[in-house]
N, C-alpha and C positions, 0 to 999 in steps of 0.2 A: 504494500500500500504506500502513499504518497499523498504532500500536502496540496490540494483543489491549486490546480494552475491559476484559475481564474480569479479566484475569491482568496487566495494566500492562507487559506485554514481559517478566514475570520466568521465564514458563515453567511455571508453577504457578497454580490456585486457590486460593485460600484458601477452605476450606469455613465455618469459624463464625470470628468476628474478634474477636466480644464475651468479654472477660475479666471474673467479677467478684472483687475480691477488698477486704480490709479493711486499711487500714492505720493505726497511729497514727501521729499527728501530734504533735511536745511543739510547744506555741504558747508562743510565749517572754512573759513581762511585757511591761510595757507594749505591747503591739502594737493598734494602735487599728483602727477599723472602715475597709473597704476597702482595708486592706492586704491583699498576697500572701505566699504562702509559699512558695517554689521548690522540689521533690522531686526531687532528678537522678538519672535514670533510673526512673522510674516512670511514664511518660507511654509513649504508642504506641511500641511496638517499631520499629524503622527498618528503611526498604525492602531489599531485596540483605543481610541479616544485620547492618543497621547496627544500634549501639546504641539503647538505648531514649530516647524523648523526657524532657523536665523535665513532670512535671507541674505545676500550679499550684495553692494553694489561697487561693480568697478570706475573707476574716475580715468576718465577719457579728458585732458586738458587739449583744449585746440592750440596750434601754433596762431601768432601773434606776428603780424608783418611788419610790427618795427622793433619790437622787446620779445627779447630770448629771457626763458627764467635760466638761472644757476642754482639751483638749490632755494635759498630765499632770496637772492641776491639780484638784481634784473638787470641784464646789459643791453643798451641801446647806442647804435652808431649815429653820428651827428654828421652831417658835411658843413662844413665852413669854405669860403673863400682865399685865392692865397693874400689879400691885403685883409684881413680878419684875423689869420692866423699872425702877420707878419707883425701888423699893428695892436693888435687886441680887440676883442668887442664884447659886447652882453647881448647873448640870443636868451629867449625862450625857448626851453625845449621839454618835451613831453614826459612827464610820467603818470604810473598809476592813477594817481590821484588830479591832474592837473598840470596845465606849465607851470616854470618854478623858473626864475633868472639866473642862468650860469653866466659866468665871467672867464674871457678866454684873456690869458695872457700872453702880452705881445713877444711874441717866435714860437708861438704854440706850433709841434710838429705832426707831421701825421701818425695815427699812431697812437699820443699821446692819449692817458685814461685821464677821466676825474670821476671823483667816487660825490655820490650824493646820499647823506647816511640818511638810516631811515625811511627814504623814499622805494623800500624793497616790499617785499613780501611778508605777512606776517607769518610768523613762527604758530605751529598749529599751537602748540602748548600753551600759547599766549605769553611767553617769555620775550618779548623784543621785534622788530621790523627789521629784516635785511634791508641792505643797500642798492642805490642805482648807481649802475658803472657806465660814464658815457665815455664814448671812443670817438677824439675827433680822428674825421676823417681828412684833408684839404684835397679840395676838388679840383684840378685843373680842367681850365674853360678847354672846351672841344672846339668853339666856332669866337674869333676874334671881330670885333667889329676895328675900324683903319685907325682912330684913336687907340684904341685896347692894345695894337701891336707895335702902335708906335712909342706908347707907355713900355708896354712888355720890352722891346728894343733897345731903350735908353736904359732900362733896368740891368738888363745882360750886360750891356758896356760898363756898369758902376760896377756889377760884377765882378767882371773880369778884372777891372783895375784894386780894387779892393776886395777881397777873398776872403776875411775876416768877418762878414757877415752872413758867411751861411759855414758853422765849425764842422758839418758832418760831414760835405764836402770836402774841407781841406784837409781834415782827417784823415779820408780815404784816399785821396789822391796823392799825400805825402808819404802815406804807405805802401801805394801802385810805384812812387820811383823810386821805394826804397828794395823792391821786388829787382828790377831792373838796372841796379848798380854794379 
């Protein structure tokens, strides 16, 4: 003998098994992508009149097309212009919460980070807010208008005559003829 396929030994069929129904969910701060959420008692009803299971819910975070998270920590790229970078400026630029006024200071390079505490993620536990890391970018223009290259022109020539205001350059090129000695 053998326990009823049908009925699993309870004595009963169960005619339909599918429930649907909706429930909300509050998803706490900070809860990052591939975490679970526990629902106690919302899962499969249990065999013989037992309680009901936990359901689970997985946490699917979408990407963001200007802000990557880090952990709690959120990084965003900035582009700036090369007379912005060269001279300094104050942009606005975005996070979580709103614009906030950064200040770029004058020879900022590409590359360069600044952190903005606080403006991160909150920590699930309620312990503190990461930070925002912006990463300026500088943009060089693709399309000159006849002023722009006539500026850009004169700029090369100070240049060339003075080499001391761009160090990364002469850096690297005092180290190219010291290759070649």
């Amino acid at each position: 003998s053998q326990t009823c396929y049908s009925c699993g030994g309870a004595g009963e069929i169960i005619q339909k098994t599918k429930k649907k129904s909706t429930l909300s969910v509050k998803i706490p701060a900070g809860i990052d992508h591939g975490q679970r959420l526990r629902l106690s008692g919302e899962g499969q009803p249990g065999t013989k009149n037992a309680s009901a299971g936990d359901l689970y819910v997985q946490i699917l975070v979408k990407s963001h097309e200007i802000f990557e998270r880090d952990g709690f920590d959120v990084h965003c790229e900035v582009p700036i212009s090369f007379s912005q970078a060269a001279l300094g400026a104050e942009l606005d630029v975005p996070t979580l919460l709103g614009k906030v006024k950064l200040a770029i200071k004058p020879g900022t390079q590409s590359g360069q980070k600044q952190r903005l505490k606080g403006k991160g993620i909150s920590r699930i536990d309620g312990r503190g807010i990461g930070d925002q890391l912006i990463t300026i970018k500088v943009e060089t223009p693709t399309s000159l208008t006849h002023d722009q290259k006539q500026l850009f022109e004169k700029l090369a020539e100070l240049d060339i005559k003075d080499n001391q205001s761009n160090p990364i350059t002469k850096g690297f090129f005092e180290k190219v003829k010291t290759l070649f000695q």
